[in-house]
C-alpha positions in Angstrom: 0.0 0.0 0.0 1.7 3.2 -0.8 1.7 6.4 1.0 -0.3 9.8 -0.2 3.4 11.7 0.9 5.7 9.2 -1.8 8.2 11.6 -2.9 9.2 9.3 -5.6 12.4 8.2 -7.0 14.3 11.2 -6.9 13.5 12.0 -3.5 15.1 8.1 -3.0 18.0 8.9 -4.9 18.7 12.0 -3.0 19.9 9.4 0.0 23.0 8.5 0.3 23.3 5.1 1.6 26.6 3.6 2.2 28.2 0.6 3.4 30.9 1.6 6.2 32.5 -1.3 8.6 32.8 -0.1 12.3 36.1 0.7 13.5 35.6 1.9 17.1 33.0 1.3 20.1 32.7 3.7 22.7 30.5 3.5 25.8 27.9 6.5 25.7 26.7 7.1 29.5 25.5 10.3 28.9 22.6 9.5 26.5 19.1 9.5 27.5 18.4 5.7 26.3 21.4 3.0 25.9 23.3 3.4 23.2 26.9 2.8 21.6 29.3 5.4 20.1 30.0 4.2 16.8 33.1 5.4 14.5 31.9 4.0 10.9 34.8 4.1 8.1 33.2 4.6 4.7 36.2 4.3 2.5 38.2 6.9 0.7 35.4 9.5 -0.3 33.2 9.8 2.4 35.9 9.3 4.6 35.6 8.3 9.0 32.0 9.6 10.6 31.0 9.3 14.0 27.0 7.9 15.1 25.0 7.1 18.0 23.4 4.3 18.2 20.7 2.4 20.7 21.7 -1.2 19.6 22.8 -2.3 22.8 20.5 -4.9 23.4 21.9 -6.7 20.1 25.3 -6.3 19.8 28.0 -5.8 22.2 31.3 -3.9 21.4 33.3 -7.0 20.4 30.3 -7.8 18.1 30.5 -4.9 16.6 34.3 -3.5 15.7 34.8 -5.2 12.1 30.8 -5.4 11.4 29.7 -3.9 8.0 26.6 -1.7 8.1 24.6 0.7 6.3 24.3 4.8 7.4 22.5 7.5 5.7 26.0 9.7 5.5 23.8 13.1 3.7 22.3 14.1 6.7 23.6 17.4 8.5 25.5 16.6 11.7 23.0 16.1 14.8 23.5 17.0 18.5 23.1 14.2 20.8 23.6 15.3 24.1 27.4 16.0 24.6 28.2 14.0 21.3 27.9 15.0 17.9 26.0 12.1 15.4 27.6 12.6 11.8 25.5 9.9 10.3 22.6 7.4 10.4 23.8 3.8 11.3 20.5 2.4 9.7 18.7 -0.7 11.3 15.0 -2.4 11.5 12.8 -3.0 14.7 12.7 -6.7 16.1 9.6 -8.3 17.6 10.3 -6.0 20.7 11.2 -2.6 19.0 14.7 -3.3 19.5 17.3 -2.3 16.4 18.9 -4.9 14.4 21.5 -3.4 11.8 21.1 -3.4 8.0 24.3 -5.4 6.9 25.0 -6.4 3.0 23.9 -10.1 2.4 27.6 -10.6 0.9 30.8 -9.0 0.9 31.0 -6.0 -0.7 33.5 -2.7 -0.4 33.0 0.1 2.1 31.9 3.0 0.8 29.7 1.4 -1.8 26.3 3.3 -2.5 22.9 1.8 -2.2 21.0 2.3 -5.3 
């Protein structure tokens, strides 16, 4: 069923999806619900961005330092308490609301855009 507020293909293609592996793990204390600092590497042109993100539940920091994900990289930079979120790490909702990252199926190069 689709949506009276589609903004159709070009508004799709106006997001840039990439696949980034996560390089660094940081405990984030200060935020308001339980989430990792994430330091996502998305290769040569978009270069290192930073991200919060409530995952916790999933993954732990050893689960997560080599893991390939998806983040929305276009969006402007978003304050997040005392940290500063440079990207969307992108994930679904399981059974009990709780994220589950977006990974590629197969192995694939970082910085690669979804299209």
């Amino acid at each position: 069923m689709m949506s009276d507020d589609t903004g159709g293909f070009d508004a799709f293609m106006g997001a840039d999806i990439r696949v980034g592996i996560i390089t660094a793990v940081e405990d984030f204390p200060k935020a308001r619900k339980p989430a990792w600092k994430l330091t996502v590497d998305f290769g040569n042109d978009i270069g290192t961005r930073r991200s919060s993100a409530q995952i916790i539940e999933h993954y732990s920091k050893e689960d997560l330092v080599g893991r390939k994900v998806l983040g929305l990289v276009n969006v402007a930079p978003r304050q997040i308490g005392p940290f500063m979120s440079e990207c969307l790490t992108l994930g679904l909702p399981d059974a009990d609301g709780h994220v589950v990252l977006i990974e590629p199926e197969r192995d694939v190069p970082i910085g690669g855009r979804l299209f």
